[in-house]
C-alpha positions as CSV (number, residue, x, y, z in Angstrom):
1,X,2.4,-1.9,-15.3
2,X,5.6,-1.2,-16.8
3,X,4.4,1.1,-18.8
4,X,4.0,3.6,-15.2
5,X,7.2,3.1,-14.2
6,X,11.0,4.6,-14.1
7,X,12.5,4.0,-17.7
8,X,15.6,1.4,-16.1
9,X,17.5,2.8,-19.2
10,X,17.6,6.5,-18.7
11,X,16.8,7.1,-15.4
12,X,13.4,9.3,-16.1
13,X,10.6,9.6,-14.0
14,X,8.0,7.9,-16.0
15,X,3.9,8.7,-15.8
16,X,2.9,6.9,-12.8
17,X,-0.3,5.9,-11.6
18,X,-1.5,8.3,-9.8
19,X,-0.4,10.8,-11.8
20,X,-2.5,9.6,-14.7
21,X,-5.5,9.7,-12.0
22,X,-4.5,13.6,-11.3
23,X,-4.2,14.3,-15.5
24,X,-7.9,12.8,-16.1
25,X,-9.3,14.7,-13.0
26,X,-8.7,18.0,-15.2
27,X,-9.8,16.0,-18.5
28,X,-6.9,14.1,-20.3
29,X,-5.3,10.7,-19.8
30,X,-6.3,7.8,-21.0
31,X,-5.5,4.5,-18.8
32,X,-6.8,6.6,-16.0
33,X,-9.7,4.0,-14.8
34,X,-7.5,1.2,-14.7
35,X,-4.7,3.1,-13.0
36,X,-7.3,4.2,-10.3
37,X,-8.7,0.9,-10.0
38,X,-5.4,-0.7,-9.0
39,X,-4.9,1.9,-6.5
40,X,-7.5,1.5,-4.6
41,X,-7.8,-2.3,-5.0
42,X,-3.9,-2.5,-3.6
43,X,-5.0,0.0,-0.4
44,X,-8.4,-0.8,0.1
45,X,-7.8,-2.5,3.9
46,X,-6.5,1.0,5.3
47,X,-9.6,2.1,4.7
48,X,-11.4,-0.5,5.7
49,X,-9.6,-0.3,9.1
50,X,-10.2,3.6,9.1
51,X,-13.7,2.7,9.1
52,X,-13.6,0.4,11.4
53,X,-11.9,2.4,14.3
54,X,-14.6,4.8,14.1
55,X,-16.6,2.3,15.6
56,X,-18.8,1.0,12.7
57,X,-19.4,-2.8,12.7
58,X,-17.7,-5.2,10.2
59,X,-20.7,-5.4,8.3
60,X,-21.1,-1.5,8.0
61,X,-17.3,-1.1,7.3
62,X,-17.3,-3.9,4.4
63,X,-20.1,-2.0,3.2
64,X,-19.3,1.6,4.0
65,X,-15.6,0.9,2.1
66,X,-17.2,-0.5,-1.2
67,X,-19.8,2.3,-1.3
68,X,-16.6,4.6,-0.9
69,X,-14.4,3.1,-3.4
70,X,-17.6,3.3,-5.8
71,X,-17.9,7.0,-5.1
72,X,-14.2,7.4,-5.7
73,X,-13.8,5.4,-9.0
74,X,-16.9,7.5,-10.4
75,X,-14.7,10.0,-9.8
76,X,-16.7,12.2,-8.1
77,X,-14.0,12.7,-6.0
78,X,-11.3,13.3,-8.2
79,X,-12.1,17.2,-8.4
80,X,-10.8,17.2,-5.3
81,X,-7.3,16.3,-5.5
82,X,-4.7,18.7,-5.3
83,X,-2.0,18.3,-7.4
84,X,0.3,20.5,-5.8
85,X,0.4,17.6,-3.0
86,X,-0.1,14.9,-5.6
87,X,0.3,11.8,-3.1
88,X,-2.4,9.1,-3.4
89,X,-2.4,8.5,0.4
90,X,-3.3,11.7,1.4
91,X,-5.8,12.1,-1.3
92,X,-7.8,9.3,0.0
93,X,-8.0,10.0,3.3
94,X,-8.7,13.7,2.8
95,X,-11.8,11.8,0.9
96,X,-12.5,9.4,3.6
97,X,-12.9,12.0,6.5
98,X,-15.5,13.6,4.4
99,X,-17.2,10.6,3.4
100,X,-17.6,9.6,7.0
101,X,-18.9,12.9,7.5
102,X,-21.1,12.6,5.6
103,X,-22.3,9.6,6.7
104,X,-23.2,10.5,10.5
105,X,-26.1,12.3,8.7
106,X,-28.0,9.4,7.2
107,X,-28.2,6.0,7.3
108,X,-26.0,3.4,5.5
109,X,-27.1,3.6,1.9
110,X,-26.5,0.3,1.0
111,X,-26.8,-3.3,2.5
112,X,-24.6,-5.8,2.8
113,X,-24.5,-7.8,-0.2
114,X,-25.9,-5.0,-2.0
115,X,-25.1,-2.7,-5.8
116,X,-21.6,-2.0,-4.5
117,X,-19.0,-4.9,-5.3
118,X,-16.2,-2.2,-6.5
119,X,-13.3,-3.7,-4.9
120,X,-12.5,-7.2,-3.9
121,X,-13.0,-7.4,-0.4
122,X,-12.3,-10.5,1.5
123,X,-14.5,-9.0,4.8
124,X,-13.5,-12.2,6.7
125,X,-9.9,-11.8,5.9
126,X,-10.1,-8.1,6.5
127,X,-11.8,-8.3,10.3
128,X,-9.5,-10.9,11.1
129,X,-6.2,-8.4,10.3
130,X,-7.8,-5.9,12.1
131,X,-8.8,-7.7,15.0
132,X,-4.8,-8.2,15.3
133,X,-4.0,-4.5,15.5
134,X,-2.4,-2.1,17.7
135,X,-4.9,-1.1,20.9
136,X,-7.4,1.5,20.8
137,X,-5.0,4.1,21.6
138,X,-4.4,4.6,17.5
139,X,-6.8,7.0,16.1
140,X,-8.4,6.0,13.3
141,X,-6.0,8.4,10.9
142,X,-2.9,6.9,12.3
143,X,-4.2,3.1,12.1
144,X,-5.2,4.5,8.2
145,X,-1.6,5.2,7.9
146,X,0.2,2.7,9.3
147,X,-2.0,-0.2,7.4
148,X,-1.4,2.1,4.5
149,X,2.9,1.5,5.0
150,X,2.3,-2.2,6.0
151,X,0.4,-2.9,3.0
152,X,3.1,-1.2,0.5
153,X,5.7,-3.1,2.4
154,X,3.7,-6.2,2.4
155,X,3.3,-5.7,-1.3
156,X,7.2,-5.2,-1.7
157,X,8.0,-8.2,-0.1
158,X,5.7,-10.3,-2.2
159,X,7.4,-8.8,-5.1
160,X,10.6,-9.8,-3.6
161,X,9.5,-13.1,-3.2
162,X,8.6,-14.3,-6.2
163,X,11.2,-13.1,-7.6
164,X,13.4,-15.2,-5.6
165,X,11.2,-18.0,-6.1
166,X,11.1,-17.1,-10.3
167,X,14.8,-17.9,-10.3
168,X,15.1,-21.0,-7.9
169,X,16.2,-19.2,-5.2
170,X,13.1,-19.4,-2.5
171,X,15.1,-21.2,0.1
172,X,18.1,-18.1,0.0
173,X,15.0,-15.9,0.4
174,X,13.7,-16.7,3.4
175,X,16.4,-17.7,4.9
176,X,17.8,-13.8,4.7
177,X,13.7,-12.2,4.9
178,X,14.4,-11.8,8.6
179,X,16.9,-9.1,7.8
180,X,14.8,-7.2,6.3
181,X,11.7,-7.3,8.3
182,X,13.2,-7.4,11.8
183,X,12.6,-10.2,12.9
184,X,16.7,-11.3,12.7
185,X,17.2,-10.6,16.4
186,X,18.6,-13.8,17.3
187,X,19.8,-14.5,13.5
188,X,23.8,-13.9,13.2
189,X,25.1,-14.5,9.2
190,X,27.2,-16.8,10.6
191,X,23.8,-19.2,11.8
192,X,22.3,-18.0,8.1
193,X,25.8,-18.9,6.5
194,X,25.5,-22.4,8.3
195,X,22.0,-23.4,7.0
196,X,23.0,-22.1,3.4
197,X,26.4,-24.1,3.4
198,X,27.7,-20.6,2.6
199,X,30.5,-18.7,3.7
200,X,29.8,-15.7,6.3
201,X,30.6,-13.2,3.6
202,X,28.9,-14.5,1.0
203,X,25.4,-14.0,2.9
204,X,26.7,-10.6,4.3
205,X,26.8,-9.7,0.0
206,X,23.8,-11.5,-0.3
207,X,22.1,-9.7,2.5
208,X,23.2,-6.1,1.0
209,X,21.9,-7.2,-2.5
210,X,18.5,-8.2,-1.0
211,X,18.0,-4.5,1.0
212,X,19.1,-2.6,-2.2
213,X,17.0,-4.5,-4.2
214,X,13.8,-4.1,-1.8
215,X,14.7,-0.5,-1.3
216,X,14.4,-0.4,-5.2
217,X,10.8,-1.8,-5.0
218,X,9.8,0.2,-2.6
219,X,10.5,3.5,-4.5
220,X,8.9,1.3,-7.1
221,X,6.0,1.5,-5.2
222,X,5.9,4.8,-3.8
223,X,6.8,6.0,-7.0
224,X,3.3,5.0,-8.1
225,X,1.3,6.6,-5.6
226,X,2.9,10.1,-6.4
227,X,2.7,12.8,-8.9
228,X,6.5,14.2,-8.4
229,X,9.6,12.5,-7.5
230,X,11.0,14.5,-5.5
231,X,8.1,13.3,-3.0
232,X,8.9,10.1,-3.3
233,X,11.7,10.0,-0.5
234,X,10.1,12.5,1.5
235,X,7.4,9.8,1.2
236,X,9.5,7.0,2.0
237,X,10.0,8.7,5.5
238,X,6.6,9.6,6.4
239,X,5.6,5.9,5.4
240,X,8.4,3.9,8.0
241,X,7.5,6.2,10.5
242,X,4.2,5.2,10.5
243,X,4.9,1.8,10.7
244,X,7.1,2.4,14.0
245,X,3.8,4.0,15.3
């Protein structure tokens, strides 16, 4: 995956993933496939969700979301795209509204357990997650949108953490996580400083270099699911708001 990313040398916007996606929709780039695949195998529960909160079952919604992925890596789709928006995100749903669409006109084509294993649905998993979301009062484009900024900030934290854990330093992780998720309401860095056997200041640095290094991943991330950069923080924006939702 390096090979999509910012060069950390120069500072250049490298090809990303989606970007490779738009180039092969109008006939060039190779790595394409693979680059589409990973998309849609990182974001596949929005959808799922999507599905869900227009009232088809679990069943229907494991199926309905494989049969869509399939339609989508075909690329049947990809003619579609505009790349004068160029953001994954709204890409696929654009797609998924007119999927759905045309659903409500025939029957499920496929059964569960049937042609359509595209993406690597854990169904149990996924009805469990969305048994735990927000009340019925999110329509199914903003629950699609706020899974979609929960799973790329799920995704950066998991980064985060292994990196931690890579060099030894799991414990310091999750002893500071809370700061970046939210859930340091009743932390100070004084009780953090205490359980390290650290000094107040030395977790308030340790703190700062944790948030800019998961800002850093997260326009790592973004970065992948856009054709420009200068969407990226625009982007950024759209996807915390959601999550506030």
């Amino acid at each position: 995956m390096s090979d999509l990313r910012r060069s950390p040398r120069d500072g250049r916007f490298a090809t990303t993933h989606w970007s490779l996606v738009l180039s092969a929709g109008r006939g060039a780039g190779s790595g394409s496939e693979q680059a589409l695949a990973r998309l849609c195998e990182l974001y596949w529960y929005p959808v799922y969700a999507f599905i869900r909160r227009h009232g088809h079952s679990s069943d229907e919604a494991g199926d309905l979301t494989q049969e869509f992925f399939a339609l989508v890596l075909e690329k049947s789709y990809l003619r579609t795209a505009d790349p004068g928006r160029g953001r994954f995100r709204s890409f696929l749903l654009a797609c998924l509204r007119h999927f759905l669409s045309n659903q409500r006109d025939r029957e499920i084509a496929i059964k569960r357990g049937g042609a359509y294993h595209i993406v690597p649905l854990e169904i149990d998993s996924a009805e469990g997650r969305y048994l735990h979301e927000p009340a019925e009062e999110l329509t199914p484009d903003k629950i699609f949108e706020r899974r979609w900024a929960l799973t790329l900030i799920e995704r950066v934290l998991s980064r985060l953490r292994d990196e931690h854990v890579a060099r030894g330093k799991q414990k310091l992780f999750e002893a500071l996580s809370g700061f970046l998720t939210g859930d340091s309401a009743d932390l100070s860095y004084l009780d953090v400083a205490q359980t390290l056997g650290a000094t107040e200041g030395a977790v308030k640095v340790a703190v700062h270099r944790l948030r800019r290094r998961f800002r850093d991943l997260l326009t790592e991330e973004v970065e992948a699911t856009v054709a420009d950069r200068h969407d990226v923080e625009d982007e950024i924006r759209h996807l915390l708001r959601s999550v506030s939702v």
